[in-house]
PANU-980025 format. One record per residue: residue in one letter; x, y, z of N, C-alpha, C in turn. Coordinates in steps of 0.02 Angstrom, whole numbers, padded with zeros to 5 digits, always signed. Layout:
BEGIN
aXYZXYZXYZ ...
END
This chain:
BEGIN
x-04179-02855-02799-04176-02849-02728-04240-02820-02700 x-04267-02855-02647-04334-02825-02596-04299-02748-02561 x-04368-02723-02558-04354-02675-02518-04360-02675-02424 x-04299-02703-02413-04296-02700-02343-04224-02681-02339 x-04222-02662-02270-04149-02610-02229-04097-02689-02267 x-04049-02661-02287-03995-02692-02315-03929-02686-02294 x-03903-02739-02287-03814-02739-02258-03766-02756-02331 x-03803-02736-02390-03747-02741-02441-03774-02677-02482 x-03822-02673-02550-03813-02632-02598-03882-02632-02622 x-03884-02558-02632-03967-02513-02650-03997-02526-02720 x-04041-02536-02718-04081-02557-02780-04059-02518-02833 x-04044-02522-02886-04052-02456-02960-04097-02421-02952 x-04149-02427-02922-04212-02372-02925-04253-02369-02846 x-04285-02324-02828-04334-02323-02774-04377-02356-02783 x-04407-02402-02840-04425-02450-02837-04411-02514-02801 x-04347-02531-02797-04305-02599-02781-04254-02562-02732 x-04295-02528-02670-04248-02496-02615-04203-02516-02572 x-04198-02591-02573-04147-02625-02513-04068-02621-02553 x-04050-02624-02490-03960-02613-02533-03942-02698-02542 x-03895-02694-02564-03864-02742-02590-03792-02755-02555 x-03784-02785-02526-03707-02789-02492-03653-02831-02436 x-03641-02868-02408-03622-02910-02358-03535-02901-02354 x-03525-02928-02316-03472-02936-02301-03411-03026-02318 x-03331-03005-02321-03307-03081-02314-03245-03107-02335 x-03198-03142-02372-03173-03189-02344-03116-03191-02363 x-03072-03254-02324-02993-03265-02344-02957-03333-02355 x-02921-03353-02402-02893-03421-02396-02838-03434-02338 x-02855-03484-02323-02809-03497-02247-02743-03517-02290 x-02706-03505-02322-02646-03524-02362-02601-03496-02304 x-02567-03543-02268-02525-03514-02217-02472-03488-02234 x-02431-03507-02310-02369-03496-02334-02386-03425-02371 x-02429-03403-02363-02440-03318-02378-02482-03334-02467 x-02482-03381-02489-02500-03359-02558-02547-03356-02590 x-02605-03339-02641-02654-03290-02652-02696-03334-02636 x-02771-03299-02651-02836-03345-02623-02838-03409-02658 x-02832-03397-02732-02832-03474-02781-02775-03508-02757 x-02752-03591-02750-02717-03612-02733-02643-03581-02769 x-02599-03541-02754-02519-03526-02774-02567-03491-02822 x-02603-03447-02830-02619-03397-02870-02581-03344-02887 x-02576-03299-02937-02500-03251-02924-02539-03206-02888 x-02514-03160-02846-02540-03090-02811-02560-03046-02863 x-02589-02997-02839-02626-02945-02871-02542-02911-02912 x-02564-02857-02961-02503-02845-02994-02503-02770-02955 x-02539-02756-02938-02528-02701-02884-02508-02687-02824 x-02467-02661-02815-02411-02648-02765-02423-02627-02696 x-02402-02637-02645-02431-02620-02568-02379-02560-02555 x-02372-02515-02571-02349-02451-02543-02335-02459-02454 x-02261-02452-02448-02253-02428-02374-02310-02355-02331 x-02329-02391-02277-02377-02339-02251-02349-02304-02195 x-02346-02234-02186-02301-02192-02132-02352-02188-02069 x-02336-02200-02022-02356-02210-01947-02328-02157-01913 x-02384-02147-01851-02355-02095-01814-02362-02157-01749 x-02337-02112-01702-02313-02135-01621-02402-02149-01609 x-02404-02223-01572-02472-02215-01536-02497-02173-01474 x-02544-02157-01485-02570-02102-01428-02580-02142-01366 x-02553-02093-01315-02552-02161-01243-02613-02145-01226 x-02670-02118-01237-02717-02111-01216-02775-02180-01225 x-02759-02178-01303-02813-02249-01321-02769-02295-01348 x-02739-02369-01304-02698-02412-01355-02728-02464-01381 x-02729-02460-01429-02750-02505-01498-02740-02576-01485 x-02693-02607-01448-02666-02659-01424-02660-02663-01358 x-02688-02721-01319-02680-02729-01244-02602-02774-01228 x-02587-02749-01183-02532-02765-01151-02509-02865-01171 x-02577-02886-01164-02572-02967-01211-02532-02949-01292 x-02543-02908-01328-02563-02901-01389-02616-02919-01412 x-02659-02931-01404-02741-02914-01426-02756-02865-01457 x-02814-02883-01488-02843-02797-01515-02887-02779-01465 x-02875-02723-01478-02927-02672-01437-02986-02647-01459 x-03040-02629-01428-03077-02591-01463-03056-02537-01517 x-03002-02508-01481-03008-02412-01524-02954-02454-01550 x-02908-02512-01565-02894-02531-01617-02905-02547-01684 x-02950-02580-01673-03017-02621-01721-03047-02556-01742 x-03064-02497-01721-03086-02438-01771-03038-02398-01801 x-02985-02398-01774-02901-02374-01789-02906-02404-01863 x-02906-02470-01869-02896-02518-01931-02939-02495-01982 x-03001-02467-01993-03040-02475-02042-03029-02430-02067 x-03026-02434-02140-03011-02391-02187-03074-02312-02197 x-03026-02280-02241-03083-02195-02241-03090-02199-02310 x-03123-02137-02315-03130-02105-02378-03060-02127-02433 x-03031-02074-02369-02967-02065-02423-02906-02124-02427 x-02938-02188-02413-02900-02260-02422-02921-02263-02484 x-02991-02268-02497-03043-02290-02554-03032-02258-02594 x-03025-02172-02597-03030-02158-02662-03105-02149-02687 x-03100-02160-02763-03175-02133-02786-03209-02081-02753 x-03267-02121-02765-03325-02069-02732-03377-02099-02676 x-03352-02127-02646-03341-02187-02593-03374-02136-02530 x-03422-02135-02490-03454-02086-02437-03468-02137-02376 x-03442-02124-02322-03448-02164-02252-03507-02143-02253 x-03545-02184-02220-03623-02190-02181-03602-02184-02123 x-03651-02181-02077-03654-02193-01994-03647-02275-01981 x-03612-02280-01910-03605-02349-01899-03684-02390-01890 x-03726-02336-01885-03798-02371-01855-03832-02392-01938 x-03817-02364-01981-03846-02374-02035-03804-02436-02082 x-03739-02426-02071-03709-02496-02081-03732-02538-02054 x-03731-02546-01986-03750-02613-01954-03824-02646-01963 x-03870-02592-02015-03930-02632-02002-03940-02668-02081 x-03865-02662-02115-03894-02668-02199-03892-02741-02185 x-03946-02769-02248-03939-02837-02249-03992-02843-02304 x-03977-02898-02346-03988-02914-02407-04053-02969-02425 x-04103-02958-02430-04161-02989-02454-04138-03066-02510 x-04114-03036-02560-04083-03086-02611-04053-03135-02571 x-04016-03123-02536-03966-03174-02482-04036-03239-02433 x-04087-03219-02434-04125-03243-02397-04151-03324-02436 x-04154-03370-02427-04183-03431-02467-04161-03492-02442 x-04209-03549-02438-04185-03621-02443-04162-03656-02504 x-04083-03696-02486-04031-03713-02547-04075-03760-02559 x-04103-03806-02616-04121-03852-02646-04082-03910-02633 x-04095-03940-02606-04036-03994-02568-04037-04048-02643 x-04117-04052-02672-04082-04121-02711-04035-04101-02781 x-04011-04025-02774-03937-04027-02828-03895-04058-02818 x-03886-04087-02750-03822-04111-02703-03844-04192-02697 x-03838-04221-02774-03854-04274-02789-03791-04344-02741 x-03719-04305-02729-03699-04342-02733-03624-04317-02661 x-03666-04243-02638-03633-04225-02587-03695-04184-02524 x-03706-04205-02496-03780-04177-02443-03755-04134-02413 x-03679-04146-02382-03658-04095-02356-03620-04015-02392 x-03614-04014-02444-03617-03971-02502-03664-03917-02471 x-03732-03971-02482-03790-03900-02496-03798-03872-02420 x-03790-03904-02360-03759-03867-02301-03719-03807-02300 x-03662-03829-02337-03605-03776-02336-03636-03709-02370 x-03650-03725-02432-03689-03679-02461-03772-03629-02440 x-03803-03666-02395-03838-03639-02350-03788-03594-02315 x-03746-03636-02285-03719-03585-02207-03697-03506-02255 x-03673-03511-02318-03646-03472-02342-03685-03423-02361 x-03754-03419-02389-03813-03373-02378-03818-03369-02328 x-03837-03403-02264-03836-03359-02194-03808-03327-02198 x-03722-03343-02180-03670-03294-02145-03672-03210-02183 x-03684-03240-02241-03680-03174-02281-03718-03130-02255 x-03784-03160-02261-03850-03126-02254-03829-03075-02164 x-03826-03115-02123-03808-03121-02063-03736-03083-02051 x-03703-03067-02072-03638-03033-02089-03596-03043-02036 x-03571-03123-02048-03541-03142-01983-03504-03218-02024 x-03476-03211-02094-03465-03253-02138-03408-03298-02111 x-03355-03252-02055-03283-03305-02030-03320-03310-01952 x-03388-03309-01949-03405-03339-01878-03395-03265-01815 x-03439-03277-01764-03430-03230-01710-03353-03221-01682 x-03329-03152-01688-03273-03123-01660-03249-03151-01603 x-03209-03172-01562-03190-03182-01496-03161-03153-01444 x-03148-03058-01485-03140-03018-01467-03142-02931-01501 x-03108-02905-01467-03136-02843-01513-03153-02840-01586 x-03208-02801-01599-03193-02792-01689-03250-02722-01693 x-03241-02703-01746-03269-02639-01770-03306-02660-01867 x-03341-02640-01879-03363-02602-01937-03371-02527-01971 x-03379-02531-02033-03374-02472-02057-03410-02465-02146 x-03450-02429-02150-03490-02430-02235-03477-02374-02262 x-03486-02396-02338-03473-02318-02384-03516-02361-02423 x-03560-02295-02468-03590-02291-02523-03550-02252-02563 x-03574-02269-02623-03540-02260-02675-03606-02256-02734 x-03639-02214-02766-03697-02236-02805-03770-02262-02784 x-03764-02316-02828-03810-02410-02805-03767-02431-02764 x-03704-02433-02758-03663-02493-02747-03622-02464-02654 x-03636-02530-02622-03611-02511-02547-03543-02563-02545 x-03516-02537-02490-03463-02557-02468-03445-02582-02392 x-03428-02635-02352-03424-02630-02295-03383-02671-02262 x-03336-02655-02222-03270-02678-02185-03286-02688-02129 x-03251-02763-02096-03248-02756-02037-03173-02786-01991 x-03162-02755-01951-03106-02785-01926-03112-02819-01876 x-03084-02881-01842-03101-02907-01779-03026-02951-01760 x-03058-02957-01693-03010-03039-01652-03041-03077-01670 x-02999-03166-01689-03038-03213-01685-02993-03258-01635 x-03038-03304-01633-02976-03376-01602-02955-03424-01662 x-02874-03434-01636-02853-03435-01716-02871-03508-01727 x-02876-03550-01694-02923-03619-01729-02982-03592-01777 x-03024-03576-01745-03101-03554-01766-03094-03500-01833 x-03046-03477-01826-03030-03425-01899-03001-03464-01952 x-02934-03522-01933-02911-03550-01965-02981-03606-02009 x-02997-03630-01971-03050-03663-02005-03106-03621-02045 x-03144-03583-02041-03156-03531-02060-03155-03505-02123 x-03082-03503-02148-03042-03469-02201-03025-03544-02221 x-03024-03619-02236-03035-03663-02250-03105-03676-02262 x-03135-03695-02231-03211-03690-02282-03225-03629-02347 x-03202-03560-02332-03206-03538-02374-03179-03549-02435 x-03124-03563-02431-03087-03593-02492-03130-03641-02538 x-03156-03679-02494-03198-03743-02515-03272-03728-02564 x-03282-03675-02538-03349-03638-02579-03354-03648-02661 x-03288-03623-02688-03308-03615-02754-03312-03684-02799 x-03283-03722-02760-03310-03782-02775-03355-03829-02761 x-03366-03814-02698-03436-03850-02687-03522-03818-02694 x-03506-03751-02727-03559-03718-02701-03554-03676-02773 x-03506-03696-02834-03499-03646-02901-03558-03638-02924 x-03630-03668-02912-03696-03649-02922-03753-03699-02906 x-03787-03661-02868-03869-03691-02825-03921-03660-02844 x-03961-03675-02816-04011-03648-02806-04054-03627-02739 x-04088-03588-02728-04103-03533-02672-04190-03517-02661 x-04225-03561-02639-04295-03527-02641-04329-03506-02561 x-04358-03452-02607-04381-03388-02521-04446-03430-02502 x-04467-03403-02442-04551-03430-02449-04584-03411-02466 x-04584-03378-02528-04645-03372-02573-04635-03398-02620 x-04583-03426-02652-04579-03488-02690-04530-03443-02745 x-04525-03390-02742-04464-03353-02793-04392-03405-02793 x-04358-03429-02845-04305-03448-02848-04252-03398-02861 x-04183-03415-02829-04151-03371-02831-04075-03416-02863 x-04066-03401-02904-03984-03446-02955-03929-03428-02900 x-03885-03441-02871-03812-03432-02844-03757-03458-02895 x-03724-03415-02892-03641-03443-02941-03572-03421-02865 x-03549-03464-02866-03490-03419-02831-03437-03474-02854 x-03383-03407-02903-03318-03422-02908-03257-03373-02880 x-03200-03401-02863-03133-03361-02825-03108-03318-02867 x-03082-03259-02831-03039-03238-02881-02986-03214-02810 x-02938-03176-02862-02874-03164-02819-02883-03098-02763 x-02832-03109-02724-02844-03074-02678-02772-03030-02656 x-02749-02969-02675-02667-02937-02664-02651-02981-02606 x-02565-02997-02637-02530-03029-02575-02503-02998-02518 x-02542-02995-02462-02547-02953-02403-02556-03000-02344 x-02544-02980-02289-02583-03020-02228-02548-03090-02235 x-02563-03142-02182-02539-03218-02164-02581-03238-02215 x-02648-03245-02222-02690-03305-02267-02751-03250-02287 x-02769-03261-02362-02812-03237-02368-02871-03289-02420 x-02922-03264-02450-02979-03280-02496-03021-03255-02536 x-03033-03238-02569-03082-03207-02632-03122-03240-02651 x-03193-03219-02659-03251-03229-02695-03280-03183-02735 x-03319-03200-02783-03364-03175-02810-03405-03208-02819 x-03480-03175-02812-03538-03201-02777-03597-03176-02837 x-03626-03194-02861-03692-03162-02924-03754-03219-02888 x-03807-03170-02878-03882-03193-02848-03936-03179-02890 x-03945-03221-02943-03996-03184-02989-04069-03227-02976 x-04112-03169-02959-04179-03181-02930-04232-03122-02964 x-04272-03108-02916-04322-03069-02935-04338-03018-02881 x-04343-02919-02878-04329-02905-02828-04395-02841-02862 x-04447-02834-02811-04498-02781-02834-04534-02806-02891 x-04553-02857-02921-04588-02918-02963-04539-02889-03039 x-04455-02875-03035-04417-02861-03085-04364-02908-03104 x-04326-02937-03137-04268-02977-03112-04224-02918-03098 x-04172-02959-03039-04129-02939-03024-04067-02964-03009 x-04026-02953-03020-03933-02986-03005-03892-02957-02959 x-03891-02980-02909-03842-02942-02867-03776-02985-02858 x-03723-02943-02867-03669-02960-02880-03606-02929-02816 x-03580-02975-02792-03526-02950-02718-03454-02979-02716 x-03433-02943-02702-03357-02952-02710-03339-02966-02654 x-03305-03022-02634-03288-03008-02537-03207-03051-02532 x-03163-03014-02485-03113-03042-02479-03100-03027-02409 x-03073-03080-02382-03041-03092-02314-02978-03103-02318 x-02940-03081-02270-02854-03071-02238-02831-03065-02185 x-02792-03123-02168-02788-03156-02086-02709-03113-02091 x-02724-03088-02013-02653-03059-02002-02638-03077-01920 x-02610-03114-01925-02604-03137-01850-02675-03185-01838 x-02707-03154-01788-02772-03202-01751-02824-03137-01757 x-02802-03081-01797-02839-03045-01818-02878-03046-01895 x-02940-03012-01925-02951-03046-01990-02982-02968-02008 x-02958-02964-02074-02986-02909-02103-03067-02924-02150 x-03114-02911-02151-03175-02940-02217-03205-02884-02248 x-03213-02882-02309-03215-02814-02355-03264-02855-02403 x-03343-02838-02412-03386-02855-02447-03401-02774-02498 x-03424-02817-02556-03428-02754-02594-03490-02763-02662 x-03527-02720-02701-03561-02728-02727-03617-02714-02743 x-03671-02741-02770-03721-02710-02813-03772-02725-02843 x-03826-02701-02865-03856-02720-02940-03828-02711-02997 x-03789-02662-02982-03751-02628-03075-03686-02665-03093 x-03643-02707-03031-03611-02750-03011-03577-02753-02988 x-03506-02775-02988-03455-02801-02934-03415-02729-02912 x-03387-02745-02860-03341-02684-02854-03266-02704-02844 x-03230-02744-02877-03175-02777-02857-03117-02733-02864 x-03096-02674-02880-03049-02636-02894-03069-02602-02806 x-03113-02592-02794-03125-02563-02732-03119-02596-02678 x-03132-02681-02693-03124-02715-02608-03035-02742-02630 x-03024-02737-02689-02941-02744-02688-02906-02681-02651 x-02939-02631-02655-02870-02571-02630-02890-02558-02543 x-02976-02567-02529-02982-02588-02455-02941-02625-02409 x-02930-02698-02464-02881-02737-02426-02815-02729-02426 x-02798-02684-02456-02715-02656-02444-02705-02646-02415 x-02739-02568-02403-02744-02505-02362-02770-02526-02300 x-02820-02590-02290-02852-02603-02228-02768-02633-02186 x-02736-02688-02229-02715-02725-02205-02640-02706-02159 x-02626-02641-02198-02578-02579-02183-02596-02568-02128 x-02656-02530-02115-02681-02496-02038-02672-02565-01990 x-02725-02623-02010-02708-02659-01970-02635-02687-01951 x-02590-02677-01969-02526-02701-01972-02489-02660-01913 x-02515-02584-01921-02461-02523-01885-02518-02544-01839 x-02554-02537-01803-02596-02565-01744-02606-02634-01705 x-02551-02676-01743-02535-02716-01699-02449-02713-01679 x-02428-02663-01704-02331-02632-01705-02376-02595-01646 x-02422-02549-01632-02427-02513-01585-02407-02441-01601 x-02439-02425-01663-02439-02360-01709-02505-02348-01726 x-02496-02289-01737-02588-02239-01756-02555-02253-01836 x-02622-02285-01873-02615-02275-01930-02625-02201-01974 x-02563-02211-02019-02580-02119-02035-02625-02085-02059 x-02656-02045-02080-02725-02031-02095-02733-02024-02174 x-02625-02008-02199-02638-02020-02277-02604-02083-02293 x-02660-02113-02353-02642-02191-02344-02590-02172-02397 x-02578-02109-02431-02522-02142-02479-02560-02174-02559 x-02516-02146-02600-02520-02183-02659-02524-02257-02697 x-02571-02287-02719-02532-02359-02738-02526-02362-02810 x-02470-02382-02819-02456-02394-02896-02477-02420-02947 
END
C-alpha cells in the first residue's frame, strides 16, 4: 500500500503509511437467505437486543418512516459492539481514508469473451476506492471507523431508494463471478492482481452479501496484499456496509459481529427505540 490518507487499512510499517480499508456489500436474496445462493447462515447466533424508549428530543425516524439523521448515527455500532481492541477514530479521519491499492485500470483484454465484466469490475475498484460501493444514499446516512492495530474498520449506515439498492445488491452478487480475478494497472505501470470470492454473511436483515477482496501489488517499492472483508444488509430501504481489513489480513470475525450488532441497532431505530448502549453477548 502507498502512502496516502486511506479509507481502509495502515501499512505494517511507517514505511507503507496509507491504511488499508473500504467499505460494502449485500446479496439482494429477498427470501432472507445468506450471501452465497441458499448458503447456510453464520452458526452464530443474533442475541435479542434490549431497547430503551426513544428520546423525543432526537427521532431516529421521521414521521414517513425514514431514517433520520441522528438515526443513521443511532445505528452504528461502538466499541463495545466490536469487542477486541477495536478504537473509534474521529468522523473526519474516517471520512478521508482511502486506499492507494484500490486505484488502477482493469485490463480489459482478460475479458476475452465478456467486455462488460471488466466494466463491472472497474466500477468495483472505484466504488471501493470511492466508498460509495451500493451507490449514493438517497437519504440520511452516517459513518463510523475503528482501528484496531494495521487493520481498520468502517461502517456505514444509510437510506437508499429501494430500486437503486435492490439492483445494487444484485450486481454485487454478480462480482465473484465475473470479476474472481483481473488485473489492475496504476499509471505508473505497477500491476496490481484482484481475486474476489463470496463468503457468508449471518442471517440478519431482508437481503444481504459477502465478499472477500485480496489486492496484491506493490506499496513503498515492497510487495504488498491487502486483504478486505466487506458485507452488506438490506433492512427495509435502509442498508447496513461494514468493510474491514488489512495488510496482515482479513478481518471477518469482526465485520461478522458488526453486522449483527449493526443490524440490531438498525432494527430498534426503525421500531422507534434508542438502541441500548450494551449490545449484549453473542454466543
Amino acid at each position: 500500500m502507498t502512502a496516502r490518507p486511506s479509507r481502509t487499512v495502515r501499512l505494517l510499517s511507517s514505511a507503507l503509511a496509507a491504511g488499508a480499508l473500504l467499505t460494502v456489500a449485500a446479496c439482494s436474496d429477498e427470501d432472507g437467505g445468506s450471501a452465497a445462493s441458499d448458503v447456510a447462515a453464520s452458526p452464530v447466533a443474533e442475541r435479542s437486543r434490549a431497547a430503551s424508549p426513544l428520546a423525543a428530543k432526537s427521532p431516529t425516524v421521521s414521521p414517513a418512516g425514514r431514517l433520520t439523521a441522528a438515526g443513521a448515527r443511532a445505528a452504528l455500532v461502538t466499541e463495545a459492539d466490536l469487542e477486541d481492541d477495536w478504537a473509534q477514530v474521529s468522523d473526519k479521519e474516517a471520512a478521508s481514508w482511502r486506499e492507494s491499492l484500490l486505484v488502477g485500470k482493469v485490463d480489459v483484454a482478460e475479458f476475452l469473451t465478456a467486455k462488460s465484466d471488466a466494466a463491472d469490475c472497474q466500477k468495483l475498484l472505484d466504488t471501493l476506492y470511492s466508498d460509495d460501493l451500493l451507490g449514493k444514499p438517497s437519504g440520511a446516512g452516517a459513518l463510523r471507523g475503528f482501528e484496531q492495530g494495521d487493520s481498520r474498520l468502517l461502517q456505514q449506515v444509510a437510506a437508499y431508494d429501494k430500486v437503486a439498492l435492490d439492483e445494487s445488491l444484485a450486481w454485487l452478487k454478480t462480482l465473484p463471478t465475473e470479476c474472481d480475478q483481473f488485473t489492475a494497472t496504476d499509471d505508473t505501470g505497477d500491476e496490481r492482481t484482484v481475486q474476489v470470492t463470496e463468503t457468508s454473511v449471518p442471517n440478519v436483515g431482508d437481503a444481504r452479501q459477502g465478499l472477500h477482496i485480496t489486492v496484491q501489488g506493490t506499496a513503498a517499492d515492497a510487495p504488498a496484499t491487502l486483504t478486505l472483508d466487506v458485507a452488506v444488509v438490506r433492512v427495509g430501504t435502509d442498508a447496513i456496509t461494514v468493510t474491514a481489513g488489512g495488510l496482515a489480513g482479513g478481518e471477518d470475525d469482526s465485520v461478522e459481529r458488526a453486522v449483527q450488532q449493526g443490524t440490531a441497532r438498525l432494527k430498534d431505530v426503525q421500531a422507534g427505540r434508542t438502541p441500548s448502549p450494551d449490545p449484549g453477548g453473542i454466543d
